[in-house]
ZAMARGU-4260 file (C-alpha; in steps of 0.2 Angstrom, whole numbers, plus 5000, padded with zeros to 4 digits):
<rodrens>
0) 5433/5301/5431 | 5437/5290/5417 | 5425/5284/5407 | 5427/5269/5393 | 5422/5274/5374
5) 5430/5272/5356 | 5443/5284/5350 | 5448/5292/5336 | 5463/5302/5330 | 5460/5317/5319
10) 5471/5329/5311 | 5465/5348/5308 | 5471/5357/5295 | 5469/5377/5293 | 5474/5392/5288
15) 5486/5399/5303 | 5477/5414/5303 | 5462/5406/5309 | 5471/5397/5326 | 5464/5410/5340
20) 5446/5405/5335 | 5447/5389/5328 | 5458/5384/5347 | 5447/5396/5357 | 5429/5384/5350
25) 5439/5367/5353 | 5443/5372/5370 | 5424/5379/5373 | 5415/5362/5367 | 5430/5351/5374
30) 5426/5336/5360 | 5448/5335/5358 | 5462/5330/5369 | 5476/5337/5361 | 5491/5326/5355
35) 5508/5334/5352 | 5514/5330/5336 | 5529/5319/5332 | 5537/5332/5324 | 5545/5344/5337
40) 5545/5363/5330 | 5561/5371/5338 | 5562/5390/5346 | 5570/5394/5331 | 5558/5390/5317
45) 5541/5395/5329 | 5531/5408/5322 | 5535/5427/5329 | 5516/5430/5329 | 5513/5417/5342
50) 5528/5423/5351 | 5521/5439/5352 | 5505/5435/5360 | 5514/5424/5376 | 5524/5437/5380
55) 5509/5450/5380 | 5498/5437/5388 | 5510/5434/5402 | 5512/5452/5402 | 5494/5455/5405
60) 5493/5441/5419 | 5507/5446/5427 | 5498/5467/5428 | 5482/5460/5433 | 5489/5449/5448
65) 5500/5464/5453 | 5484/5474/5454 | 5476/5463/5461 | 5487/5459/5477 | 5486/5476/5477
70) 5468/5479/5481 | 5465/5463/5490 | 5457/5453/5477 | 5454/5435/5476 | 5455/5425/5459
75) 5442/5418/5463 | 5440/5397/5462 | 5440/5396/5443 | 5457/5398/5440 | 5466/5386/5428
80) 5478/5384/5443 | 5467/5371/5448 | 5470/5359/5435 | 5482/5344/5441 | 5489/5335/5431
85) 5482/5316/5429 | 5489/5302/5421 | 5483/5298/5404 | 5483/5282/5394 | 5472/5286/5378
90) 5480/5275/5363 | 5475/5274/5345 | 5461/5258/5346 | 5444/5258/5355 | 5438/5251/5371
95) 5452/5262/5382 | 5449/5277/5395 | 5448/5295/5388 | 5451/5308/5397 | 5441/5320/5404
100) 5437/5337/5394 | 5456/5346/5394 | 5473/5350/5388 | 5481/5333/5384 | 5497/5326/5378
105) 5503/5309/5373 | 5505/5304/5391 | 5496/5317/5401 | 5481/5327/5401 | 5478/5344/5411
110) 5459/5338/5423 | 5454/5354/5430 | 5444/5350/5445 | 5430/5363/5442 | 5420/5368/5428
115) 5430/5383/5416 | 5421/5397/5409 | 5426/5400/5392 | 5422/5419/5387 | 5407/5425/5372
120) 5421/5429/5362 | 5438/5431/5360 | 5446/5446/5369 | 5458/5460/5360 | 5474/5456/5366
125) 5479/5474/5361 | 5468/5484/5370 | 5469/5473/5387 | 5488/5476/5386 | 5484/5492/5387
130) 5471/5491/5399 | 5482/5481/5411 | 5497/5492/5408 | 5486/5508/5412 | 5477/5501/5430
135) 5496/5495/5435 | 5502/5511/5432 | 5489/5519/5441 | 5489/5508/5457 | 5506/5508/5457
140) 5507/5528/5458 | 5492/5528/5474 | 5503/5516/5482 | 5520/5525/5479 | 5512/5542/5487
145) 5503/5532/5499 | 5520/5526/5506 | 5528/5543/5506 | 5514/5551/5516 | 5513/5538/5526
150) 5533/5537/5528 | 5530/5555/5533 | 5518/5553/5545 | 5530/5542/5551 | 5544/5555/5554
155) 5532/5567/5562 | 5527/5553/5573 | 5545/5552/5579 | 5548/5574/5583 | 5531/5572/5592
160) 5538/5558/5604 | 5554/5568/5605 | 5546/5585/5609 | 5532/5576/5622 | 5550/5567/5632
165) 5560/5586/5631 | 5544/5593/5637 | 5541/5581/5651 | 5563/5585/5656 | 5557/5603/5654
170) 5568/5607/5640 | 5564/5614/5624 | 5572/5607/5605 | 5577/5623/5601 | 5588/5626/5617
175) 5596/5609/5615 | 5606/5615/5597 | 5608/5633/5604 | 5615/5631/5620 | 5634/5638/5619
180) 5640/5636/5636 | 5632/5619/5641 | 5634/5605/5627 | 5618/5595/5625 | 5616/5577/5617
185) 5598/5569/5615 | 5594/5552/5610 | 5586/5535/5614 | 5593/5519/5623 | 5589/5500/5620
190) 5590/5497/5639 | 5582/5509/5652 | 5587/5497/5667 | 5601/5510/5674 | 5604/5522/5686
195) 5608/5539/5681 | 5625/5543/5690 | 5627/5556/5702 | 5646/5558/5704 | 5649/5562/5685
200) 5654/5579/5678 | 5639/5579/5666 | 5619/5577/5671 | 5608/5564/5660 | 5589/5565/5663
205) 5578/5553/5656 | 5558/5550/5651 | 5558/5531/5644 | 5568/5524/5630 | 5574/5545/5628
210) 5591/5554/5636 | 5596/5570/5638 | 5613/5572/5643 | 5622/5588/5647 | 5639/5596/5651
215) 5654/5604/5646 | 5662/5600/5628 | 5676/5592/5634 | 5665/5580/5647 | 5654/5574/5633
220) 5664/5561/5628 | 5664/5553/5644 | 5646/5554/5643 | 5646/5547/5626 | 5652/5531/5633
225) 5642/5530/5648 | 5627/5529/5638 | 5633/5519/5624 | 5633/5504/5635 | 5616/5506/5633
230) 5611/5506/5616 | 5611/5524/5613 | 5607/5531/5596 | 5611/5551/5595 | 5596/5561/5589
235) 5604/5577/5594 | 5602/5580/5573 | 5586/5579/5571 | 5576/5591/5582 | 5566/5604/5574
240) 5560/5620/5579 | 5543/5616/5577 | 5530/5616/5590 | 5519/5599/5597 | 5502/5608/5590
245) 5512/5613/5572 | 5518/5594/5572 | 5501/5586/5575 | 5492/5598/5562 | 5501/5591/5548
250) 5503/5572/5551 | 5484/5574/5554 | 5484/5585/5535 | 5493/5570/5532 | 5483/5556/5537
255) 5467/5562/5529 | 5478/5563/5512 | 5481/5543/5515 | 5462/5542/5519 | 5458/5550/5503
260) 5470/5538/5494 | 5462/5523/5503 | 5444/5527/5498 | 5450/5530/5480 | 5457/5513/5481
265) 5441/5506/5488 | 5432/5514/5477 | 5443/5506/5461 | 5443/5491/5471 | 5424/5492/5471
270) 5422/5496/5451 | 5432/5485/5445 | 5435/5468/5455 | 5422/5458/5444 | 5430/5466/5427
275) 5446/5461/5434 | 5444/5443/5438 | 5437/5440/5423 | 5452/5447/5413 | 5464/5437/5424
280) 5452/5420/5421 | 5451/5424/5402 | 5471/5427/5401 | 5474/5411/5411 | 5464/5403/5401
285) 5473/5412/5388 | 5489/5405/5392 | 5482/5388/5394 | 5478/5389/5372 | 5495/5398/5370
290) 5504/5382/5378 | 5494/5369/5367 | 5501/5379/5353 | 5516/5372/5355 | 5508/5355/5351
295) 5504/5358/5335 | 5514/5357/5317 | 5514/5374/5307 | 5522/5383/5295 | 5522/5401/5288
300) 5503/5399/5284 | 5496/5383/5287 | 5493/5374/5305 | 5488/5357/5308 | 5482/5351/5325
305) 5482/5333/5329 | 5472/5324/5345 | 5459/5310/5350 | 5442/5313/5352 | 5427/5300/5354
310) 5422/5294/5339 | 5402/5296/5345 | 5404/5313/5348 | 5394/5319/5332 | 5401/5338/5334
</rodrens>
């Protein structure tokens, strides 16, 4: 909502060391609309400092999000990705529109939609890289194990589905690779809707998607071909001597392994969520001051920050 007031342009000079504070205040008490200066300050010529801190600020923002997916965590409604832009119209003379508390340029201001907390104090950049870096790393590693146990769980899941179809044939695994006189192929089909022939030189029993198909050497081909109209995928490889009750023991050592690894999540989940947002909201903010940087005129130790500001405001 705009609201109709006089104006004034003021310039700000200081010392470059002092821009975190001096930015992070203006932003708090929202009594400027930043204007960016006429004078453009290319890649080139922009301080390595300031360069510095995006990059480890988008670093830090892009950790936290990461983790965050991670674990399920919301941002929350108080992210600056709320702000819209909204036209802008503010001119040097009175009686004109200023725009509400925000980031603005000469013809645009950033009009967050909710009210932005702004932190006690400014954060050390430093350590929260570290921070950041360290939870990622860590997350990361649970997930990474996470997914091999559960990749291997997986696998068992498959040999105890293969033994339970041999069993109901009434064959074992271990008969299937050691048979010398009688070759033996196992495997699944795509389509079960078939009949098993009875007039071939090789026998194919079945229990649902699984085949076992048996015969001389020199008949396997054929039977090869019969049941690759169906969709058949050769298992024959990767049967194990290992028995039902040996398989189910460990996917079960298994499972509570990724149990363990859930409740530690939850348990990081639960520690650290509100410590979390606020980093993330305090770095978005962050990024938000880093970007009006870029408005303002500085040298190798001197920064001048121009923008309007209602000439009641007595601040």
């Amino acid at each position: 909502m705009f609201v109709k007031t006089d104006i004034r342009k003021v310039t700000i000079a200081l010392e470059k060391i002092f821009y975190r504070d001096v930015y992070f205040e203006l932003g708090r008490l929202g009594i400027i609309h930043l204007f960016r200066s006429q004078k453009e300050v290319s890649d080139a010529s922009a301080d390595a400092s300031i360069k510095e801190e995006e990059a480890k600020t988008r670093e830090i923002i892009a950790n936290i999000e990461s983790v965050m997916n991670a674990l399920k965590i919301e941002p929350g409604h108080v992210s600056v990705d709320d702000a819209k832009p909204q036209p802008c119209h503010c001119e040097e003379r009175s009686d004109v529109a200023i725009c509400p508390p925000g980031i603005a340029s000469h013809s645009f201001a950033m009009t967050p939609r909710i009210n932005v907390h702004w932190p006690e104090k400014m954060r050390d950049i430093h350590r929260d890289v570290s921070v950041a870096s360290k939870i990622k790393h860590t997350v990361d590693r649970v997930q990474r194990l996470r997914s091999k146990l559960q990749e291997r769980s997986g696998i068992i899941s498959e040999h105890i589905a293969y033994n339970d179809a041999l069993s109901q044939m009434g064959v074992s695994p271990i008969s299937i690779k050691a048979s010398r006189l009688i070759k033996k192929i196992f495997g699944t089909v795509e389509n079960t809707e078939w009949d098993v022939p009875a007039q071939e030189k090789f026998m194919i029993a079945r229990s649902g998607i699984y085949v076992l198909a048996a015969g001389m050497a020199s008949d396997m081909p054929d039977a090869l071909q019969f049941l690759r109209q169906y969709g058949f995928t050769d298992k024959t490889d990767d049967l194990i001597d290992t028995s039902a009750e040996d398989l189910k023991n460990r996917q079960a050592t298994l499972n509570r392994r990724v149990e363990i690894l859930d409740a530690y999540l939850k348990t990081l989940k639960d520690k650290m969520e509100k410590s979390l947002i606020e980093l993330h909201h305090a770095y978005r903010q962050h990024e938000e001051i880093m970007k009006a940087l870029h408005m303002s005129i500085f040298s190798s130790k001197a920064m001048f920050i121009t923008g309007w500001m209602d000439i009641k405001n007595k601040q």
